[in-house]
N, C-alpha and C positions, 0 to 999 in steps of 0.2 A: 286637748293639750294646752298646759297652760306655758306663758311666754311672759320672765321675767326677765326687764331690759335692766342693767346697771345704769345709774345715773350719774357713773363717772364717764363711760365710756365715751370716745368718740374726743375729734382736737382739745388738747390739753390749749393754755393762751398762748405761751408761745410758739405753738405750730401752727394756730387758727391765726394768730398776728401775722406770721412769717406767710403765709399762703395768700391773705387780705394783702400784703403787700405785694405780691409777686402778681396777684390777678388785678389788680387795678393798674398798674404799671403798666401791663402786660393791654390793660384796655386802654392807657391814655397816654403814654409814651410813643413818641417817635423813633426810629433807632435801632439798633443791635442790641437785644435784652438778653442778660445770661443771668445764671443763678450760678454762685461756687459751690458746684458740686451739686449733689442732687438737695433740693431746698429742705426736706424730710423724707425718710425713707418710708415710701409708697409709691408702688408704680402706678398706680389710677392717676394719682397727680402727675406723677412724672410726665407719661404722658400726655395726659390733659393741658400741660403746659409747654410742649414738644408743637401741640398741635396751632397753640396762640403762638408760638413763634419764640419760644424761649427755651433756649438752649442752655444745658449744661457745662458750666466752662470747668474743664480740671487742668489746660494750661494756660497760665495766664498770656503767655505769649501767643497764643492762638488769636487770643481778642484782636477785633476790630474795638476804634472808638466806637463806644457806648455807654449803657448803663450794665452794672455788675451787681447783685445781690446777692449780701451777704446769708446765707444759710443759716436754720433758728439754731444749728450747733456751737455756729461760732466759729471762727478760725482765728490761729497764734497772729497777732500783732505786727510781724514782720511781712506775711503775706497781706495784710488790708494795704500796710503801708506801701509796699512792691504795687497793687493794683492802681493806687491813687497816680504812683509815681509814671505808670503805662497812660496815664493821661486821663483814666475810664471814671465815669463819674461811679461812685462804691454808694448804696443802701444797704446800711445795715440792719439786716431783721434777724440778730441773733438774737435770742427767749432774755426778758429780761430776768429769768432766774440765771440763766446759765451768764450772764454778764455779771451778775452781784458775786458766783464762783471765781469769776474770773479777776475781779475789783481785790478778792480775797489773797489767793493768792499770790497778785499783784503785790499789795500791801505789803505783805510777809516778805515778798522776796526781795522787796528793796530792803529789810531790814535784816537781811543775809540768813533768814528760813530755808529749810529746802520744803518741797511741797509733794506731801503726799498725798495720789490723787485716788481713789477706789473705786474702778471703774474697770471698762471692756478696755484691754488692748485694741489700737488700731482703729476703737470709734473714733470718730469725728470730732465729737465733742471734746473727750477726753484728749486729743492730739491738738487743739485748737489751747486747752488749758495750760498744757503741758509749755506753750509758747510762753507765756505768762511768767515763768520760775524763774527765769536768766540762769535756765542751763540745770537748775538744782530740783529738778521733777524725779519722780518716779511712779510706776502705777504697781497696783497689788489688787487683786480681785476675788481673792479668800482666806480665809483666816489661816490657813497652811503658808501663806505667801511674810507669815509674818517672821519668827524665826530667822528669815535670811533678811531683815531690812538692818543696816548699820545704825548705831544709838548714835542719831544726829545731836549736836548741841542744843537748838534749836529746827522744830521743825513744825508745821500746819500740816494737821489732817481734814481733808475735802471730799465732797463725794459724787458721782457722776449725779447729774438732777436726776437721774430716772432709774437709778440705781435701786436693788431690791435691797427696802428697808432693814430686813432683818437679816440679810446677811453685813451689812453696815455696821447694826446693833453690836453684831458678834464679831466682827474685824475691830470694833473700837475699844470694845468693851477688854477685848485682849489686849490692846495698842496702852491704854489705860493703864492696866497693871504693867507692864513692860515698863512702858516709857511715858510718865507720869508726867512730866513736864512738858510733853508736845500739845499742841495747840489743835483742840476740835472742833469740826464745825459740821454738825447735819447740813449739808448744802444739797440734801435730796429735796425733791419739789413736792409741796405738799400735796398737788394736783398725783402726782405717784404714787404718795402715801396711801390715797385718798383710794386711788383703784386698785392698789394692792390689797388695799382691808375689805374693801367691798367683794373681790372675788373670793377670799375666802367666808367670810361672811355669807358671802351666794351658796357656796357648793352646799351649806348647811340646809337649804333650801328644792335645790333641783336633784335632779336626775343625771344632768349634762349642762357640759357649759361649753358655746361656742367661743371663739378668740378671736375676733376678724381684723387682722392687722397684715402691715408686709411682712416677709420672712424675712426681709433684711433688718428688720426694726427691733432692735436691742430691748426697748421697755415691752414690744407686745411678745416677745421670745420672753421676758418674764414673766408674765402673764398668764402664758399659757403653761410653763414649768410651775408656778404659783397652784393655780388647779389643776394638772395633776399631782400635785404633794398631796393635797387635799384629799386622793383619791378617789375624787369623782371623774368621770368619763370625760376627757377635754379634749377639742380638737382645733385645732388652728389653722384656718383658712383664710384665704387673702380677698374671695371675691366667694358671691351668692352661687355663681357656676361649680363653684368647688364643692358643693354642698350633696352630701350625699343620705338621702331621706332614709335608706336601709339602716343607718348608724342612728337614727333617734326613733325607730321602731319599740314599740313599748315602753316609751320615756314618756310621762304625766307631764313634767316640767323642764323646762327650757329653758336654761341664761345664755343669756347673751349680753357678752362685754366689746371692747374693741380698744383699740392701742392710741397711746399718745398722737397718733401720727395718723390716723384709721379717721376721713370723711364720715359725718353725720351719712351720705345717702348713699356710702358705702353700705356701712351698718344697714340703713333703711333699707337696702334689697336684702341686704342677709333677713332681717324680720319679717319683711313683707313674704319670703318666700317659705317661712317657716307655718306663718300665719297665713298663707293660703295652704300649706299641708295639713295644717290644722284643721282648716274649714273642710278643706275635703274628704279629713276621713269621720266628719261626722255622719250621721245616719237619719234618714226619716226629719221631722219637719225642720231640725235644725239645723240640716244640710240644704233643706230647701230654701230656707230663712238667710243663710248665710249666701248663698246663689243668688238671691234676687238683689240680696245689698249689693254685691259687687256687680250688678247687670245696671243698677239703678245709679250708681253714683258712677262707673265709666261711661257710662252713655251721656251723663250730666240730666238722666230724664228727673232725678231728684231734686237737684237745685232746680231746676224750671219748676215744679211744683209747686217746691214750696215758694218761688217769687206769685205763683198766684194763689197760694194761702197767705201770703204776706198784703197783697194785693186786696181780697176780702176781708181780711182784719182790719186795714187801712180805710178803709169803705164806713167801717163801723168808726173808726176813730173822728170820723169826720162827722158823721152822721147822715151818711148817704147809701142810699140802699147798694148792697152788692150785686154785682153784675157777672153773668159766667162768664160774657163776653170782653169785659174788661179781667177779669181773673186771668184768663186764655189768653191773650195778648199781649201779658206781662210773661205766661208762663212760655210762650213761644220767641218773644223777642229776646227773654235771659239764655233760651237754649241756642238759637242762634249764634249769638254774642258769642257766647262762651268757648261752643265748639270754633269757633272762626276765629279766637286766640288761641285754641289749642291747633290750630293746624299754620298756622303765620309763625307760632311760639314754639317751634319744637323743640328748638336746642335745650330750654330751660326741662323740658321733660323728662327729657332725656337722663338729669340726676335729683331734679326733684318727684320726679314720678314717672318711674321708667315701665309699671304694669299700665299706667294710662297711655303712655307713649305706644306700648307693644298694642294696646288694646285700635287704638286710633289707627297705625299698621296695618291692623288685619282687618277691620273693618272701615276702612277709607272708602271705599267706593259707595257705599250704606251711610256712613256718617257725612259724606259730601252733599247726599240729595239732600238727608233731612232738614239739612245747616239750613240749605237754599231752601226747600219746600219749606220750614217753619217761618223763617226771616219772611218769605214771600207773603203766607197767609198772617203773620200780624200787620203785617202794612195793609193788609185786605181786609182787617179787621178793624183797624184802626182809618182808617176810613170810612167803612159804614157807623164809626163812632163819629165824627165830625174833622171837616178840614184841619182842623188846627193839631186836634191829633193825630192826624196821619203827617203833617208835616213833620211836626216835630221831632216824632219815629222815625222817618226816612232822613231826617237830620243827623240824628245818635246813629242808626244804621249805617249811615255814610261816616259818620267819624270812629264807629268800631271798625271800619273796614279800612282806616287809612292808620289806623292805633300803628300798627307794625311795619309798614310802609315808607318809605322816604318823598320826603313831599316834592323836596327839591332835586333837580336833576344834578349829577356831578358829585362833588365832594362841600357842596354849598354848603353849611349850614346856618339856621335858624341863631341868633345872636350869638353866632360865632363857635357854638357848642353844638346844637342840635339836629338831627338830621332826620328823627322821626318823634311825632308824638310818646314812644312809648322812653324816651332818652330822659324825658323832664323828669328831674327829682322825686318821686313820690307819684306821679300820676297813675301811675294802674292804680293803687287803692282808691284816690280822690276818684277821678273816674267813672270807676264801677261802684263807688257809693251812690256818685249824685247819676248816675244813668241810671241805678235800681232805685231811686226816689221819687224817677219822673216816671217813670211807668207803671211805678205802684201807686202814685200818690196824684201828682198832675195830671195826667193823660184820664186817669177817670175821674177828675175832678171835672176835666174840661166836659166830660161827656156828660155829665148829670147835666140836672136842670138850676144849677146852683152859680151865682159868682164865684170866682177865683179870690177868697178873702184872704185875712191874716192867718187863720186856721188852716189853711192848704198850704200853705209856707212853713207853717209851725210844725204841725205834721211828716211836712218834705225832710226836714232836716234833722226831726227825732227818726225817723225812717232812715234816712241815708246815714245817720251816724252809728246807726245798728247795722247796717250792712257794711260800714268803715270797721267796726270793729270785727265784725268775720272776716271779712278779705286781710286786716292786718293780719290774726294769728295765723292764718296759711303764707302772709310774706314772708313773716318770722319762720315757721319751718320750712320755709322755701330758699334763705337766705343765703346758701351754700350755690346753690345752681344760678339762680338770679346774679351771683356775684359774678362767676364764673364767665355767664355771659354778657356781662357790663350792664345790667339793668338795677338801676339804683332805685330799688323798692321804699317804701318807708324804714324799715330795721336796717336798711344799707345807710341809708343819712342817719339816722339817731342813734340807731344801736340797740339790741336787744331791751336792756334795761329801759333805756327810756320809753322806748315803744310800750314794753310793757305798764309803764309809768302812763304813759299819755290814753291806752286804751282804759285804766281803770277809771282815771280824771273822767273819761266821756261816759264810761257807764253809770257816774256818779250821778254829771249829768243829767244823764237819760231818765235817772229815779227822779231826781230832785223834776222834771220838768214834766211831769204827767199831775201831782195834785197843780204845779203850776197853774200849767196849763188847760185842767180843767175850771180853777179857779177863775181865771179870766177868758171861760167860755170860748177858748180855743180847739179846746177836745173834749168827746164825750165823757161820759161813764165808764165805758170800756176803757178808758186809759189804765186804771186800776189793773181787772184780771192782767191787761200788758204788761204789769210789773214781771210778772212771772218769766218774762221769755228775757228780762234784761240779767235777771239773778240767773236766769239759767248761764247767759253765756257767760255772767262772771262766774259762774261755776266749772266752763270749759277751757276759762283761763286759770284756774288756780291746777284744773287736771294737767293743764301742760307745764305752770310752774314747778309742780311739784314733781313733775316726773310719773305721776300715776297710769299715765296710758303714751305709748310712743306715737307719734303721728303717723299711721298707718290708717287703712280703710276704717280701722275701728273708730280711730280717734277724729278722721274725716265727717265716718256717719251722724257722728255725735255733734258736732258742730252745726252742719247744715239743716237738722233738726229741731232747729228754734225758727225757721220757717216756717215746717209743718206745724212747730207746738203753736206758732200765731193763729195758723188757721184752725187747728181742733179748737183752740179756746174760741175763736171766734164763733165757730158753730157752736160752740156748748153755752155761749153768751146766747144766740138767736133761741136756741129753744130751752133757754130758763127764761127770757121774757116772753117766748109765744111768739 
């Protein structure tokens, strides 16, 4: 079964702005927080923000002093100004499309317009607009609605942002002939347009198309009415639970879109669970193939692997014989590590990876020993390699293990901000680069029979900047849940674009500093073949720019993959020289 994801689907900007708003509030505010009304319609969020402590306010008089935010819909003018007048300090996170409708409006109506608005009775949005006319509103929401509108002298036609394009086309296109002298405006969001055309465009494609938004949600009720016009099989569901595997029985192919309003890791369970039905009805070795990836990357026994094919490639770059015993040492202290953030980490899992979350669950008492039995034997390892390496490992060990912790007792914190290592800006990725640098790169450096030169530094840091940029593209699709839980990743400080900006700059980098760095006898020969694993991962970023694979286990495997590909090149280097 194949699974094509829309690349519109999931937070339009004003509903990702408006939620960015309300979860960081919601992490650094002191206070009584409310939102007016529900911030967008989605009950995952709804609740999710019930449980940080933010309340829905629908009377203003209810409020206690605090902070009050404003809804991406928007609300009429005389209710912001009623909430300032209550004393409450107002954020307003209403979409700035739906403010440029509102700006319009405006305009018109001081210049005695009336305004007519094409939209859902009784939305939100549209009853927030209607504030704006002074009094000279009205709504219509099909072209039968037209007929009884009075021939105003002057009048502005507007359109709800998320209103379906083409029935806009065909109310204006009437309004036109009618009443030729009124005033139009497409004030539909392009971000709408954009997933109205895609899902039709889609049905041409699948067999079925899922719809995964609220049922309260106006544009994803368009959506899902959008494909069935189309005639293809559509069903609209609000969560991965609702999902019923009998109804995509003999279906090849699979879309899946999601609402204005509809969480990236909403969508991400609806996939994941489409794409484990997939894997399971295959047959014979490709069911077994697909079985072992998902046994291999929940257990994390993949990434440890490949940190000790990372590890013997490193060995070569240096020019120091490889060792199984330093390979192994790296591969048990990453598995470690890793598992003993997913067990202190769990909230974040919970919406960025909720089949690892469940998997961690069910085998907790199993993933508990091996955390401890692996962490134990590389400090045991790393010992019979030399003092300095086992110190330095029981070092990082102790500081993975305080990463989630609070250092200080009480409500103390670290320069006023911090209360646990994992609070600092950016530090999980920094972190876990330069921790995967010194274990692949120093710690067997220390143990050869070799000084610690410029090349073991040079090394360390083309190393740790390859493992900076895998850890960022999983920040980046992790950025929804990490927000969530106040953990300010690198794409929480910069922001998608830049990150993606700053990871290309370093892969640039990373090419330009292998003939460098051979050239001034920093690194071997093998630096070359290495090029190969740097163009791979810019290859893994351009898959996620472009929308080509969703981040799912598929797009997982693929990434953590250029650790194994260090270590096969590494061996196919050893025996092409013998």
């Amino acid at each position: 079964m194949k699974i094509k994801l829309a690349r519109t689907g999931g937070f339009c900007m004003g509903v990702r702005r408006a939620v960015e708003i309300v979860l960081d509030a919601a992490n650094t505010r002191k206070g009584p927080l409310y939102t007016f009304g529900p911030i967008i319609h989605n009950p995952q969020i709804i609740n999710l923000l019930e449980k940080k402590g933010v309340s829905v306010l629908t009377d203003p008089a209810a409020a206690e002093q605090g902070t009050v935010i404003i809804r991406a819909h928007g609300v009429p003018p005389d209710v912001k100004d009623s909430l300032k007048q209550m004393g409450l300090n107002v954020v307003d996170a209403t979409c700035p499309r739906v403010i440029r409708v509102q700006t319009i409006i405006r305009k018109y109506a001081l210049k005695g317009y009336h305004a007519i608005i094409v939209g859902d009775h009784n939305h939100p949005e549209v009853m927030g607009l209607l504030g704006y006319a002074e009094g000279r509103g009205l709504i219509i929401n099909r072209p039968e609605d037209i007929p009884a509108l009075p021939d105003f002298e002057r009048a502005v036609v507007v359109a709800q942002t998320t209103q379906n394009s083409r029935v806009f086309s065909e109310i204006t296109r009437e309004i036109s002939t009618r009443f030729p002298h009124y005033s139009i405006f497409n004030t539909i969001c392009d971000s709408t347009s954009k997933r109205q055309l895609e899902i039709r465009d889609m049905a041409k494609e699948v067999d079925a198309i899922i719809v995964v938004g609220g049922y309260s949600s106006g544009n994803t009720k368009r959506l899902a009415q959008i494909g069935k016009n189309t005639g293809v099989p559509t069903f609209h569901i609000e969560r991965d639970s609702e999902l019923d595997p009998s109804l995509l029985e003999g279906r090849n192919t699979i879309g899946i879109t999601g609402g204005a309003s509809t969480p990236t890791w909403v969508i991400g369970k609806v996939f994941r669970t489409i794409e484990n039905l997939s894997d399971s009805r295959a047959k014979g070795f490709i069911s077994a193939l697909h079985k072992t990836k998902r046994a291999l990357l929940l257990s994390n026994l993949y990434i440890s692997v490949g940190a000790g094919c990372l590890t013997f490639a490193c060995a070569l770059l240096l020019d120091i014989a490889p060792t199984l015993s330093t390979s192994l040492m790296a591969a048990l202290y990453v598995f470690s590590m890793h598992m003993l953030n997913r067990f202190t980490n769990k909230e974040a899992k919970q919406y960025n990876d909720p089949d690892r979350a469940a998997f961690d669950e069910k085998y907790r008492p199993a993933l508990l020993v091996m955390t401890v039995c692996s962490g134990a034997a590389g400090l045991i390892m790393a010992y019979f390699l030399g003092i300095k390496p086992f110190l330095i490992l029981l070092m990082m060990s102790i500081m993975g293990m305080l990463y989630n912790l609070k250092l200080l007792p009480g409500e103390t914190r670290i320069f006023g901000r911090f209360q646990k290592i994992r609070e600092i800006p950016g530090s999980k990725t920094i972190l876990i680069a330069a921790a995967w640098g010194t274990v692949t790169v120093i710690l067997p450096a220390l143990a050869a029979p070799t000084k610690i030169e410029t090349s073991v530094l040079f090394v360390f840091l083309w190393t740790s900047l390859l493992v900076f940029v895998r850890s960022a593209i999983f920040d980046i699709v992790d950025t929804q849940g990490d927000r969530i839980v106040g953990q300010e990743t690198l794409p929480i400080v910069l922001g998608e674009k830049r990150t993606l900006r700053l990871l290309k700059f370093l892969l640039v980098i990373l090419i330009i500093a292998i003939p460098a760095g051979y050239r001034f006898d920093l690194i071997s020969y093998f630096g070359y073949p290495m090029l190969v694993c740097i163009f791979y991962m810019g290859g893994n970023l351009t898959v996620y720019e472009r929308n080509w694979m969703f981040p799912g286990f598929r797009f997982e495997f693929l990434v953590e993959t250029v650790f194994l590909l260090s270590g096969i090149i590494a061996a196919g280097w050893l025996l092409l020289i013998g």
